[in-house]
N, CA, C and O atoms as a GROMACS GRO file, in nm:
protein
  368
    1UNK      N    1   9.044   8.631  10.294
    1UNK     CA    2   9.022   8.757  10.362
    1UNK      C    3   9.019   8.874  10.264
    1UNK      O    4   8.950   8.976  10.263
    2UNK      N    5   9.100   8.837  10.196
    2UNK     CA    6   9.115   9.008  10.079
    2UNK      C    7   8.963   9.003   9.988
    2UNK      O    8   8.890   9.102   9.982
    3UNK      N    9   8.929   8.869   9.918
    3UNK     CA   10   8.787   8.869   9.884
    3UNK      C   11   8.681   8.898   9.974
    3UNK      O   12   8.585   8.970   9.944
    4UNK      N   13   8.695   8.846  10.075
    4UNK     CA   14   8.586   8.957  10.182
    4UNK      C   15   8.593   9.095  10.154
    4UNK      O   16   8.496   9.144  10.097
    5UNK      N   17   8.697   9.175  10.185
    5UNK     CA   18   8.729   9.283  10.219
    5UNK      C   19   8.699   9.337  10.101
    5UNK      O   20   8.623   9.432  10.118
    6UNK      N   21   8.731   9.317   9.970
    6UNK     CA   22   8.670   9.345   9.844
    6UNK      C   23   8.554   9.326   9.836
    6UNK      O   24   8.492   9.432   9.826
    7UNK      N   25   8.498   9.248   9.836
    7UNK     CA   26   8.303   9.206   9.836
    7UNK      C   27   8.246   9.363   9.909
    7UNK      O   28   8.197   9.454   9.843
    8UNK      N   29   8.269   9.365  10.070
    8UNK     CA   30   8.251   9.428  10.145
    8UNK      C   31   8.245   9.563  10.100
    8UNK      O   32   8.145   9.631  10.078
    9UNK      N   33   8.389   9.599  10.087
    9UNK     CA   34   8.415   9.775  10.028
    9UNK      C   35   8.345   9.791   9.881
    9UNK      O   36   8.324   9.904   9.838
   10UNK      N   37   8.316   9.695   9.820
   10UNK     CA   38   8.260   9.726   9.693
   10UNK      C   39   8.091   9.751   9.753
   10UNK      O   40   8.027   9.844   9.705
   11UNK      N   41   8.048   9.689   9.825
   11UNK     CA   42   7.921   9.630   9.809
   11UNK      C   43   7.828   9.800   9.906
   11UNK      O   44   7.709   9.829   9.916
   12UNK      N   45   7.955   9.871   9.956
   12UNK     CA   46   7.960   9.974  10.015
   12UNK      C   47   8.016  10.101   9.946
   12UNK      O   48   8.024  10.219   9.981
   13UNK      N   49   8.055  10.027   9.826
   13UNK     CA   50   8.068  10.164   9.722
   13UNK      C   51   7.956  10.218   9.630
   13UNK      O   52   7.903  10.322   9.591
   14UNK      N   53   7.953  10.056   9.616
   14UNK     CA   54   7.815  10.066   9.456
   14UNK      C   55   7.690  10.133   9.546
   14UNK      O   56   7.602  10.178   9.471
   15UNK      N   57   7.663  10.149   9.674
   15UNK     CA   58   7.579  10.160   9.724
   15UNK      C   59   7.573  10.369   9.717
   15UNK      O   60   7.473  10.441   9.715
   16UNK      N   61   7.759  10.416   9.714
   16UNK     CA   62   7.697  10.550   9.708
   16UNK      C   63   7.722  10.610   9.567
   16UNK      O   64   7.646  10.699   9.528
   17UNK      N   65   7.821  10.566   9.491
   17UNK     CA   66   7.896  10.536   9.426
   17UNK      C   67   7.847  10.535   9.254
   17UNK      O   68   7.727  10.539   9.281
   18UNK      N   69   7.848  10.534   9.132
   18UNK     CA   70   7.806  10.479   9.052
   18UNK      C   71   7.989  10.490   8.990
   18UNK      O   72   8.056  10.591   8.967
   19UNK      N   73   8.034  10.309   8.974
   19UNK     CA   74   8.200  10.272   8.966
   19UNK      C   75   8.113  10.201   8.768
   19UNK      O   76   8.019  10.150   8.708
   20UNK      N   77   8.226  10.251   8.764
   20UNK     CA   78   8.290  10.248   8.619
   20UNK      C   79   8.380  10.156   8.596
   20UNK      O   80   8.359  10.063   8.517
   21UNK      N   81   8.525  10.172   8.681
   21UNK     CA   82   8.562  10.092   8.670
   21UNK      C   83   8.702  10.063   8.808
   21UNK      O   84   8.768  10.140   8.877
   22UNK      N   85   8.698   9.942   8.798
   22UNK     CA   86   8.779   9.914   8.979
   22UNK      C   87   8.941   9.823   8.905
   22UNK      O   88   8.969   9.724   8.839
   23UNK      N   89   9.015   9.951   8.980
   23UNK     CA   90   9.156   9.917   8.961
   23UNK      C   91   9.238   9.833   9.072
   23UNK      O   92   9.252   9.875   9.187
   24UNK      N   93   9.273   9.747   9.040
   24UNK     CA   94   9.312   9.613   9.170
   24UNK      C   95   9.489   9.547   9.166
   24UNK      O   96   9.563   9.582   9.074
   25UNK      N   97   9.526   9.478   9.245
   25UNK     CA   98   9.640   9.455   9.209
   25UNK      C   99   9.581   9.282   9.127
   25UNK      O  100   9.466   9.248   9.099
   26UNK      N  101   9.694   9.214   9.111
   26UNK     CA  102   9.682   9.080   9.066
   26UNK      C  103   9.579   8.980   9.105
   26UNK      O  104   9.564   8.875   9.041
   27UNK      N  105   9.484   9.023   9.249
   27UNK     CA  106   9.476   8.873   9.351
   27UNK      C  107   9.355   8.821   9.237
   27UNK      O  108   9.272   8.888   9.175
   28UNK      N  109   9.378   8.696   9.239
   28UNK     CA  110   9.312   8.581   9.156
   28UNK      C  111   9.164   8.569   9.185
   28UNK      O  112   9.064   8.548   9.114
   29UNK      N  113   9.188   8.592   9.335
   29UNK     CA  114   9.002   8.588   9.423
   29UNK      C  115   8.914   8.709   9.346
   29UNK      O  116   8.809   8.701   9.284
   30UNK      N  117   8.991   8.812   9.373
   30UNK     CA  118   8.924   8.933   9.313
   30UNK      C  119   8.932   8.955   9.137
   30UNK      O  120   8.899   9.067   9.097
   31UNK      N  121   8.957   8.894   9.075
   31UNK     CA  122   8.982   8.860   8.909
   31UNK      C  123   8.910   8.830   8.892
   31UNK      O  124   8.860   8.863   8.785
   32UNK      N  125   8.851   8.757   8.964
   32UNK     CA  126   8.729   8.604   8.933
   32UNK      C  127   8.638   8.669   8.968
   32UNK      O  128   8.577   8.700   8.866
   33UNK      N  129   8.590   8.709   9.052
   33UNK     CA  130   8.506   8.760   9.141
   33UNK      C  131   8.449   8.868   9.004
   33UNK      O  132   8.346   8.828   8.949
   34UNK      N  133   8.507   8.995   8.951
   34UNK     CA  134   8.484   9.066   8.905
   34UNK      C  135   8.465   8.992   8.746
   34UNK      O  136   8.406   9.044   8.651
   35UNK      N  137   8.519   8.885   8.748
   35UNK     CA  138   8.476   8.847   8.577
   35UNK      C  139   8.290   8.729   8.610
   35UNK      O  140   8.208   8.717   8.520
   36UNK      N  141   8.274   8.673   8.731
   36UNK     CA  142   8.224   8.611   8.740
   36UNK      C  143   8.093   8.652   8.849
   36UNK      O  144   7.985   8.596   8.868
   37UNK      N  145   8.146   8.756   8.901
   37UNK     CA  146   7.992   8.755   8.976
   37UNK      C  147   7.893   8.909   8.897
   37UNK      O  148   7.938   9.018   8.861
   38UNK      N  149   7.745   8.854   8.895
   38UNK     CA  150   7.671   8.942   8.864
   38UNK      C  151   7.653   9.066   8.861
   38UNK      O  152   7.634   9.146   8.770
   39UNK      N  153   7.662   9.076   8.996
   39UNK     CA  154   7.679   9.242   9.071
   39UNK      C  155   7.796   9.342   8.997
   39UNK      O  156   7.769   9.458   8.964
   40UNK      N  157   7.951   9.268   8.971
   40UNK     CA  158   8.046   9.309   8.930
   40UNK      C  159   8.022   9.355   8.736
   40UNK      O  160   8.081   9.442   8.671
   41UNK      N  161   7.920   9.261   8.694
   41UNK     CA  162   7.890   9.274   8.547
   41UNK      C  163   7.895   9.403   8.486
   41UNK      O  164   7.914   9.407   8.364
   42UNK      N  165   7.882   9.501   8.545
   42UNK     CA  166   7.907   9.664   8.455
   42UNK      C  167   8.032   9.722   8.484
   42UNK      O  168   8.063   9.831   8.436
   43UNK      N  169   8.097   9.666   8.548
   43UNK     CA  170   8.224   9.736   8.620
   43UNK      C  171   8.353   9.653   8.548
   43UNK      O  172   8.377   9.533   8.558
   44UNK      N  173   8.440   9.772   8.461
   44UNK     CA  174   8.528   9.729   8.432
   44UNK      C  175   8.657   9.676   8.514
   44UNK      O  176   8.684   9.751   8.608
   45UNK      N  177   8.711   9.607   8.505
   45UNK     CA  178   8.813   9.577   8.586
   45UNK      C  179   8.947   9.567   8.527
   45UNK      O  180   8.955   9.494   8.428
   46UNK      N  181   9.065   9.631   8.570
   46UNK     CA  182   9.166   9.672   8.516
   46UNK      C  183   9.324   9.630   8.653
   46UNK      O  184   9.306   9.600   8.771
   47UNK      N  185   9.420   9.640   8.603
   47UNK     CA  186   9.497   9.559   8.690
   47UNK      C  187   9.581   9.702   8.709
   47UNK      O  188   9.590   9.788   8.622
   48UNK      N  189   9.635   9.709   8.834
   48UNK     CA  190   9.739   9.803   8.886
   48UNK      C  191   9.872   9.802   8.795
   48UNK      O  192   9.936   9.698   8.807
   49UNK      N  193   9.933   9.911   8.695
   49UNK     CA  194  10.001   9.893   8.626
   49UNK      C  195  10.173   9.874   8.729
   49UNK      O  196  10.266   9.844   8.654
   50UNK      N  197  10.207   9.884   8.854
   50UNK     CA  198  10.324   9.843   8.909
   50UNK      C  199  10.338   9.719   8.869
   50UNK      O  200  10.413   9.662   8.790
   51UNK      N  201  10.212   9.672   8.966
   51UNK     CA  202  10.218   9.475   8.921
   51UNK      C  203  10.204   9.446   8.791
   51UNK      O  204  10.262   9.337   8.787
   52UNK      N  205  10.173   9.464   8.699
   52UNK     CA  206  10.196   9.459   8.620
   52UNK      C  207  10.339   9.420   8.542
   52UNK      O  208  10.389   9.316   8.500
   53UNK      N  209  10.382   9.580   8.546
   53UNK     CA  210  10.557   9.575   8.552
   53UNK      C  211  10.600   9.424   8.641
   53UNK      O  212  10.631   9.322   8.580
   54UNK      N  213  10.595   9.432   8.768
   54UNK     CA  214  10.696   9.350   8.838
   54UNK      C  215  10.643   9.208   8.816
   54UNK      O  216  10.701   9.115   8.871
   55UNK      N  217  10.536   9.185   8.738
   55UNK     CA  218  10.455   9.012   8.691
   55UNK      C  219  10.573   9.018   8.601
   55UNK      O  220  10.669   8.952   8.641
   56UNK      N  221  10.593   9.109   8.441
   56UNK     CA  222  10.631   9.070   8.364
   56UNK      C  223  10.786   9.055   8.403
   56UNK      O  224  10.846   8.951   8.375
   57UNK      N  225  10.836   9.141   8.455
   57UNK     CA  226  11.027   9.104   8.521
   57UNK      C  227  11.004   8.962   8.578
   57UNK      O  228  11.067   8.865   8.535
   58UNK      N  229  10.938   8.954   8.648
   58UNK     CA  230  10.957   8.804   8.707
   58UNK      C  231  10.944   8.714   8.596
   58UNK      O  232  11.016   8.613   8.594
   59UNK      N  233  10.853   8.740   8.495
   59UNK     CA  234  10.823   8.608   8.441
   59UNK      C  235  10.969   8.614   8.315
   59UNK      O  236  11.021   8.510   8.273
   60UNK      N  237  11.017   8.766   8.269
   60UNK     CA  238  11.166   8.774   8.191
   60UNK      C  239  11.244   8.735   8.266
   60UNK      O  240  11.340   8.686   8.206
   61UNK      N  241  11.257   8.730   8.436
   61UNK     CA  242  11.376   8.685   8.499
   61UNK      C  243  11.425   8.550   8.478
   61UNK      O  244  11.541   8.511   8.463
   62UNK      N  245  11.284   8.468   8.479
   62UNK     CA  246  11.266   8.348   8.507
   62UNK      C  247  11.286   8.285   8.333
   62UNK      O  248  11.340   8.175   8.317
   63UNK      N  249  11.252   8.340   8.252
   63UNK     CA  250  11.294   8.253   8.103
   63UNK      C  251  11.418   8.336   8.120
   63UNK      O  252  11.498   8.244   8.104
   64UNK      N  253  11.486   8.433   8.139
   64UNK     CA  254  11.645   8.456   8.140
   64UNK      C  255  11.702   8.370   8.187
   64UNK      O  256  11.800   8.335   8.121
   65UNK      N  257  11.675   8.293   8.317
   65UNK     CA  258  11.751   8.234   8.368
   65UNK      C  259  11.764   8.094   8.292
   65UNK      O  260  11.858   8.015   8.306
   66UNK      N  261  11.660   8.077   8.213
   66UNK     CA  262  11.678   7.940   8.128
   66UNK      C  263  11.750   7.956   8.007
   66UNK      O  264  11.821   7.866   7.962
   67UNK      N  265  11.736   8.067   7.951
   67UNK     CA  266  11.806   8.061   7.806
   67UNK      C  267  11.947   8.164   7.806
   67UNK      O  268  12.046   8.155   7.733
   68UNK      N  269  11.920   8.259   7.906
   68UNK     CA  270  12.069   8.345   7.845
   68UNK      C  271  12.185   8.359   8.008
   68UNK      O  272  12.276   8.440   8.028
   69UNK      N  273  12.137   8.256   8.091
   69UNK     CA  274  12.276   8.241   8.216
   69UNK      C  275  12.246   8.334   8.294
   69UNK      O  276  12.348   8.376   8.348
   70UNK      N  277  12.114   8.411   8.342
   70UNK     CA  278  12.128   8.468   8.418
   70UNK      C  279  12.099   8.640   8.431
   70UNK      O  280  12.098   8.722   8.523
   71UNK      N  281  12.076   8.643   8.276
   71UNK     CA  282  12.094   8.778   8.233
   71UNK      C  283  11.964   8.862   8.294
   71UNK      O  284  11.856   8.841   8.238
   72UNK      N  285  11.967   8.940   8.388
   72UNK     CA  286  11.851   9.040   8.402
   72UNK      C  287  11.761   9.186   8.378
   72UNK      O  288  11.655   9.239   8.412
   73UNK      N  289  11.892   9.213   8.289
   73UNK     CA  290  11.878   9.384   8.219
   73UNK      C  291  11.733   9.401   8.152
   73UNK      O  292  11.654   9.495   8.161
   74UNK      N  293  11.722   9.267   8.075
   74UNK     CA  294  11.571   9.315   7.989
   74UNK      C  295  11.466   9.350   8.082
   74UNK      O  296  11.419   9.463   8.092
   75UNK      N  297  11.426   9.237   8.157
   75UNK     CA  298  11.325   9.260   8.246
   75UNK      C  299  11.331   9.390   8.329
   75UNK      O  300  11.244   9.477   8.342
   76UNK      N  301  11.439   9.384   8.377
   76UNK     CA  302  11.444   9.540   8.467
   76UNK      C  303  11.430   9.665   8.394
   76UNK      O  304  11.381   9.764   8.449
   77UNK      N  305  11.466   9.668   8.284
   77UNK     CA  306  11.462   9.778   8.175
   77UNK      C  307  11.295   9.786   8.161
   77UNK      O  308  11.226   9.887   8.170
   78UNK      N  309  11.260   9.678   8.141
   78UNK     CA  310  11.054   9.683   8.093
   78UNK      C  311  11.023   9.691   8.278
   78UNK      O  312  10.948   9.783   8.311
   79UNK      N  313  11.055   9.638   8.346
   79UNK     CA  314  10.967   9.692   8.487
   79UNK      C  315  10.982   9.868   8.511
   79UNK      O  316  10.892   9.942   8.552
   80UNK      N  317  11.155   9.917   8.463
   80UNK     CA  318  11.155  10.040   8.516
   80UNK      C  319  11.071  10.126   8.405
   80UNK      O  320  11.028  10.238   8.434
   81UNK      N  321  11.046  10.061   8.262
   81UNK     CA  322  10.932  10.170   8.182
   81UNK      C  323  10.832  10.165   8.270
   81UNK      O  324  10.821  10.260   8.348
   82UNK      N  325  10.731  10.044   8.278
   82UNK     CA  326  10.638  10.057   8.381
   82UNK      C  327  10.616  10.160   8.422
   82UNK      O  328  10.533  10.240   8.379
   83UNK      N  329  10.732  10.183   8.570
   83UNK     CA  330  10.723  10.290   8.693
   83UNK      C  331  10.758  10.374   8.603
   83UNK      O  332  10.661  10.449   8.604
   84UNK      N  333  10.844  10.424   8.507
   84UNK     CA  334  10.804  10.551   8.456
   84UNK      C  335  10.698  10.640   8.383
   84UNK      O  336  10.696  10.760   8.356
   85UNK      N  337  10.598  10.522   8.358
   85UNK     CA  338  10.496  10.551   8.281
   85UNK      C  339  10.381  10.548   8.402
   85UNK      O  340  10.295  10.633   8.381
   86UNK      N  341  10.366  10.495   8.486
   86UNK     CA  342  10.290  10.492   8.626
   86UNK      C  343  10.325  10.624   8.689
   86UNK      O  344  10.234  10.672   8.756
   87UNK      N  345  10.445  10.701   8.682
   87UNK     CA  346  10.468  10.815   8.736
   87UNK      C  347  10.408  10.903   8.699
   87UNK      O  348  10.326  10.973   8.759
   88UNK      N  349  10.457  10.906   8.561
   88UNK     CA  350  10.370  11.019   8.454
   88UNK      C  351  10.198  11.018   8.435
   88UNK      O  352  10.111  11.085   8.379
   89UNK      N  353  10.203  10.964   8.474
   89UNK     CA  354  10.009  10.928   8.508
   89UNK      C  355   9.969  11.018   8.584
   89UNK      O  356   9.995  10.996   8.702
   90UNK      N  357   9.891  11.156   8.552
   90UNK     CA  358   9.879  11.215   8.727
   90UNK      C  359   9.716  11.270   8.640
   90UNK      O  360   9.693  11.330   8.536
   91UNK      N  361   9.612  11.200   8.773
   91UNK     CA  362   9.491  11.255   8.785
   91UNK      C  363   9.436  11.403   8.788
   91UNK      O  364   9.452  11.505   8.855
   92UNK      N  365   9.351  11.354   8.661
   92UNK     CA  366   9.326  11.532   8.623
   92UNK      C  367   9.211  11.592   8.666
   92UNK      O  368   9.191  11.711   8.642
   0.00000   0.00000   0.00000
């Protein structure tokens, strides 16, 4: 459904639109989509910097929990730069 809904709203952007480049969260359908279909070929594609942040905590949570017992400070420390650097971002 979300690749529909992407196909769709794009296919209704490019139409008024001239996109540069399309900022998305993680979904895999729409990754692909934009590395692999034709239409998408001029349009950069770039990932939502939250998810970003909260990919990489999960993936520090998850080797924390294998090597240091549990420990979660690092990851949360690099997710909360993230959102502070996502804050400071303001459209000019």
């Amino acid at each position: 459904m979300e690749r529909l809904g992407f196909d769709r709203s794009m296919d209704k952007l490019t139409g008024m639109l001239d996109i540069g480049e399309m900022i998305t969260d993680a979904h895999t359908q729409i990754a692909a989509a934009m590395r692999h279909c034709e239409k998408y070929s001029e349009i950069k594609h770039s990932w939502d910097i939250w998810h970003g942040g909260k990919n990489i905590h999960k993936k520090i949570l998850e080797a924390s929990k294998q090597s240091l017992q549990g420990s979660t400070t690092l990851g949360k420390c690099i997710e909360e730069s993230f959102l502070v650097c996502r804050k400071g971002m303001q459209w000019q």
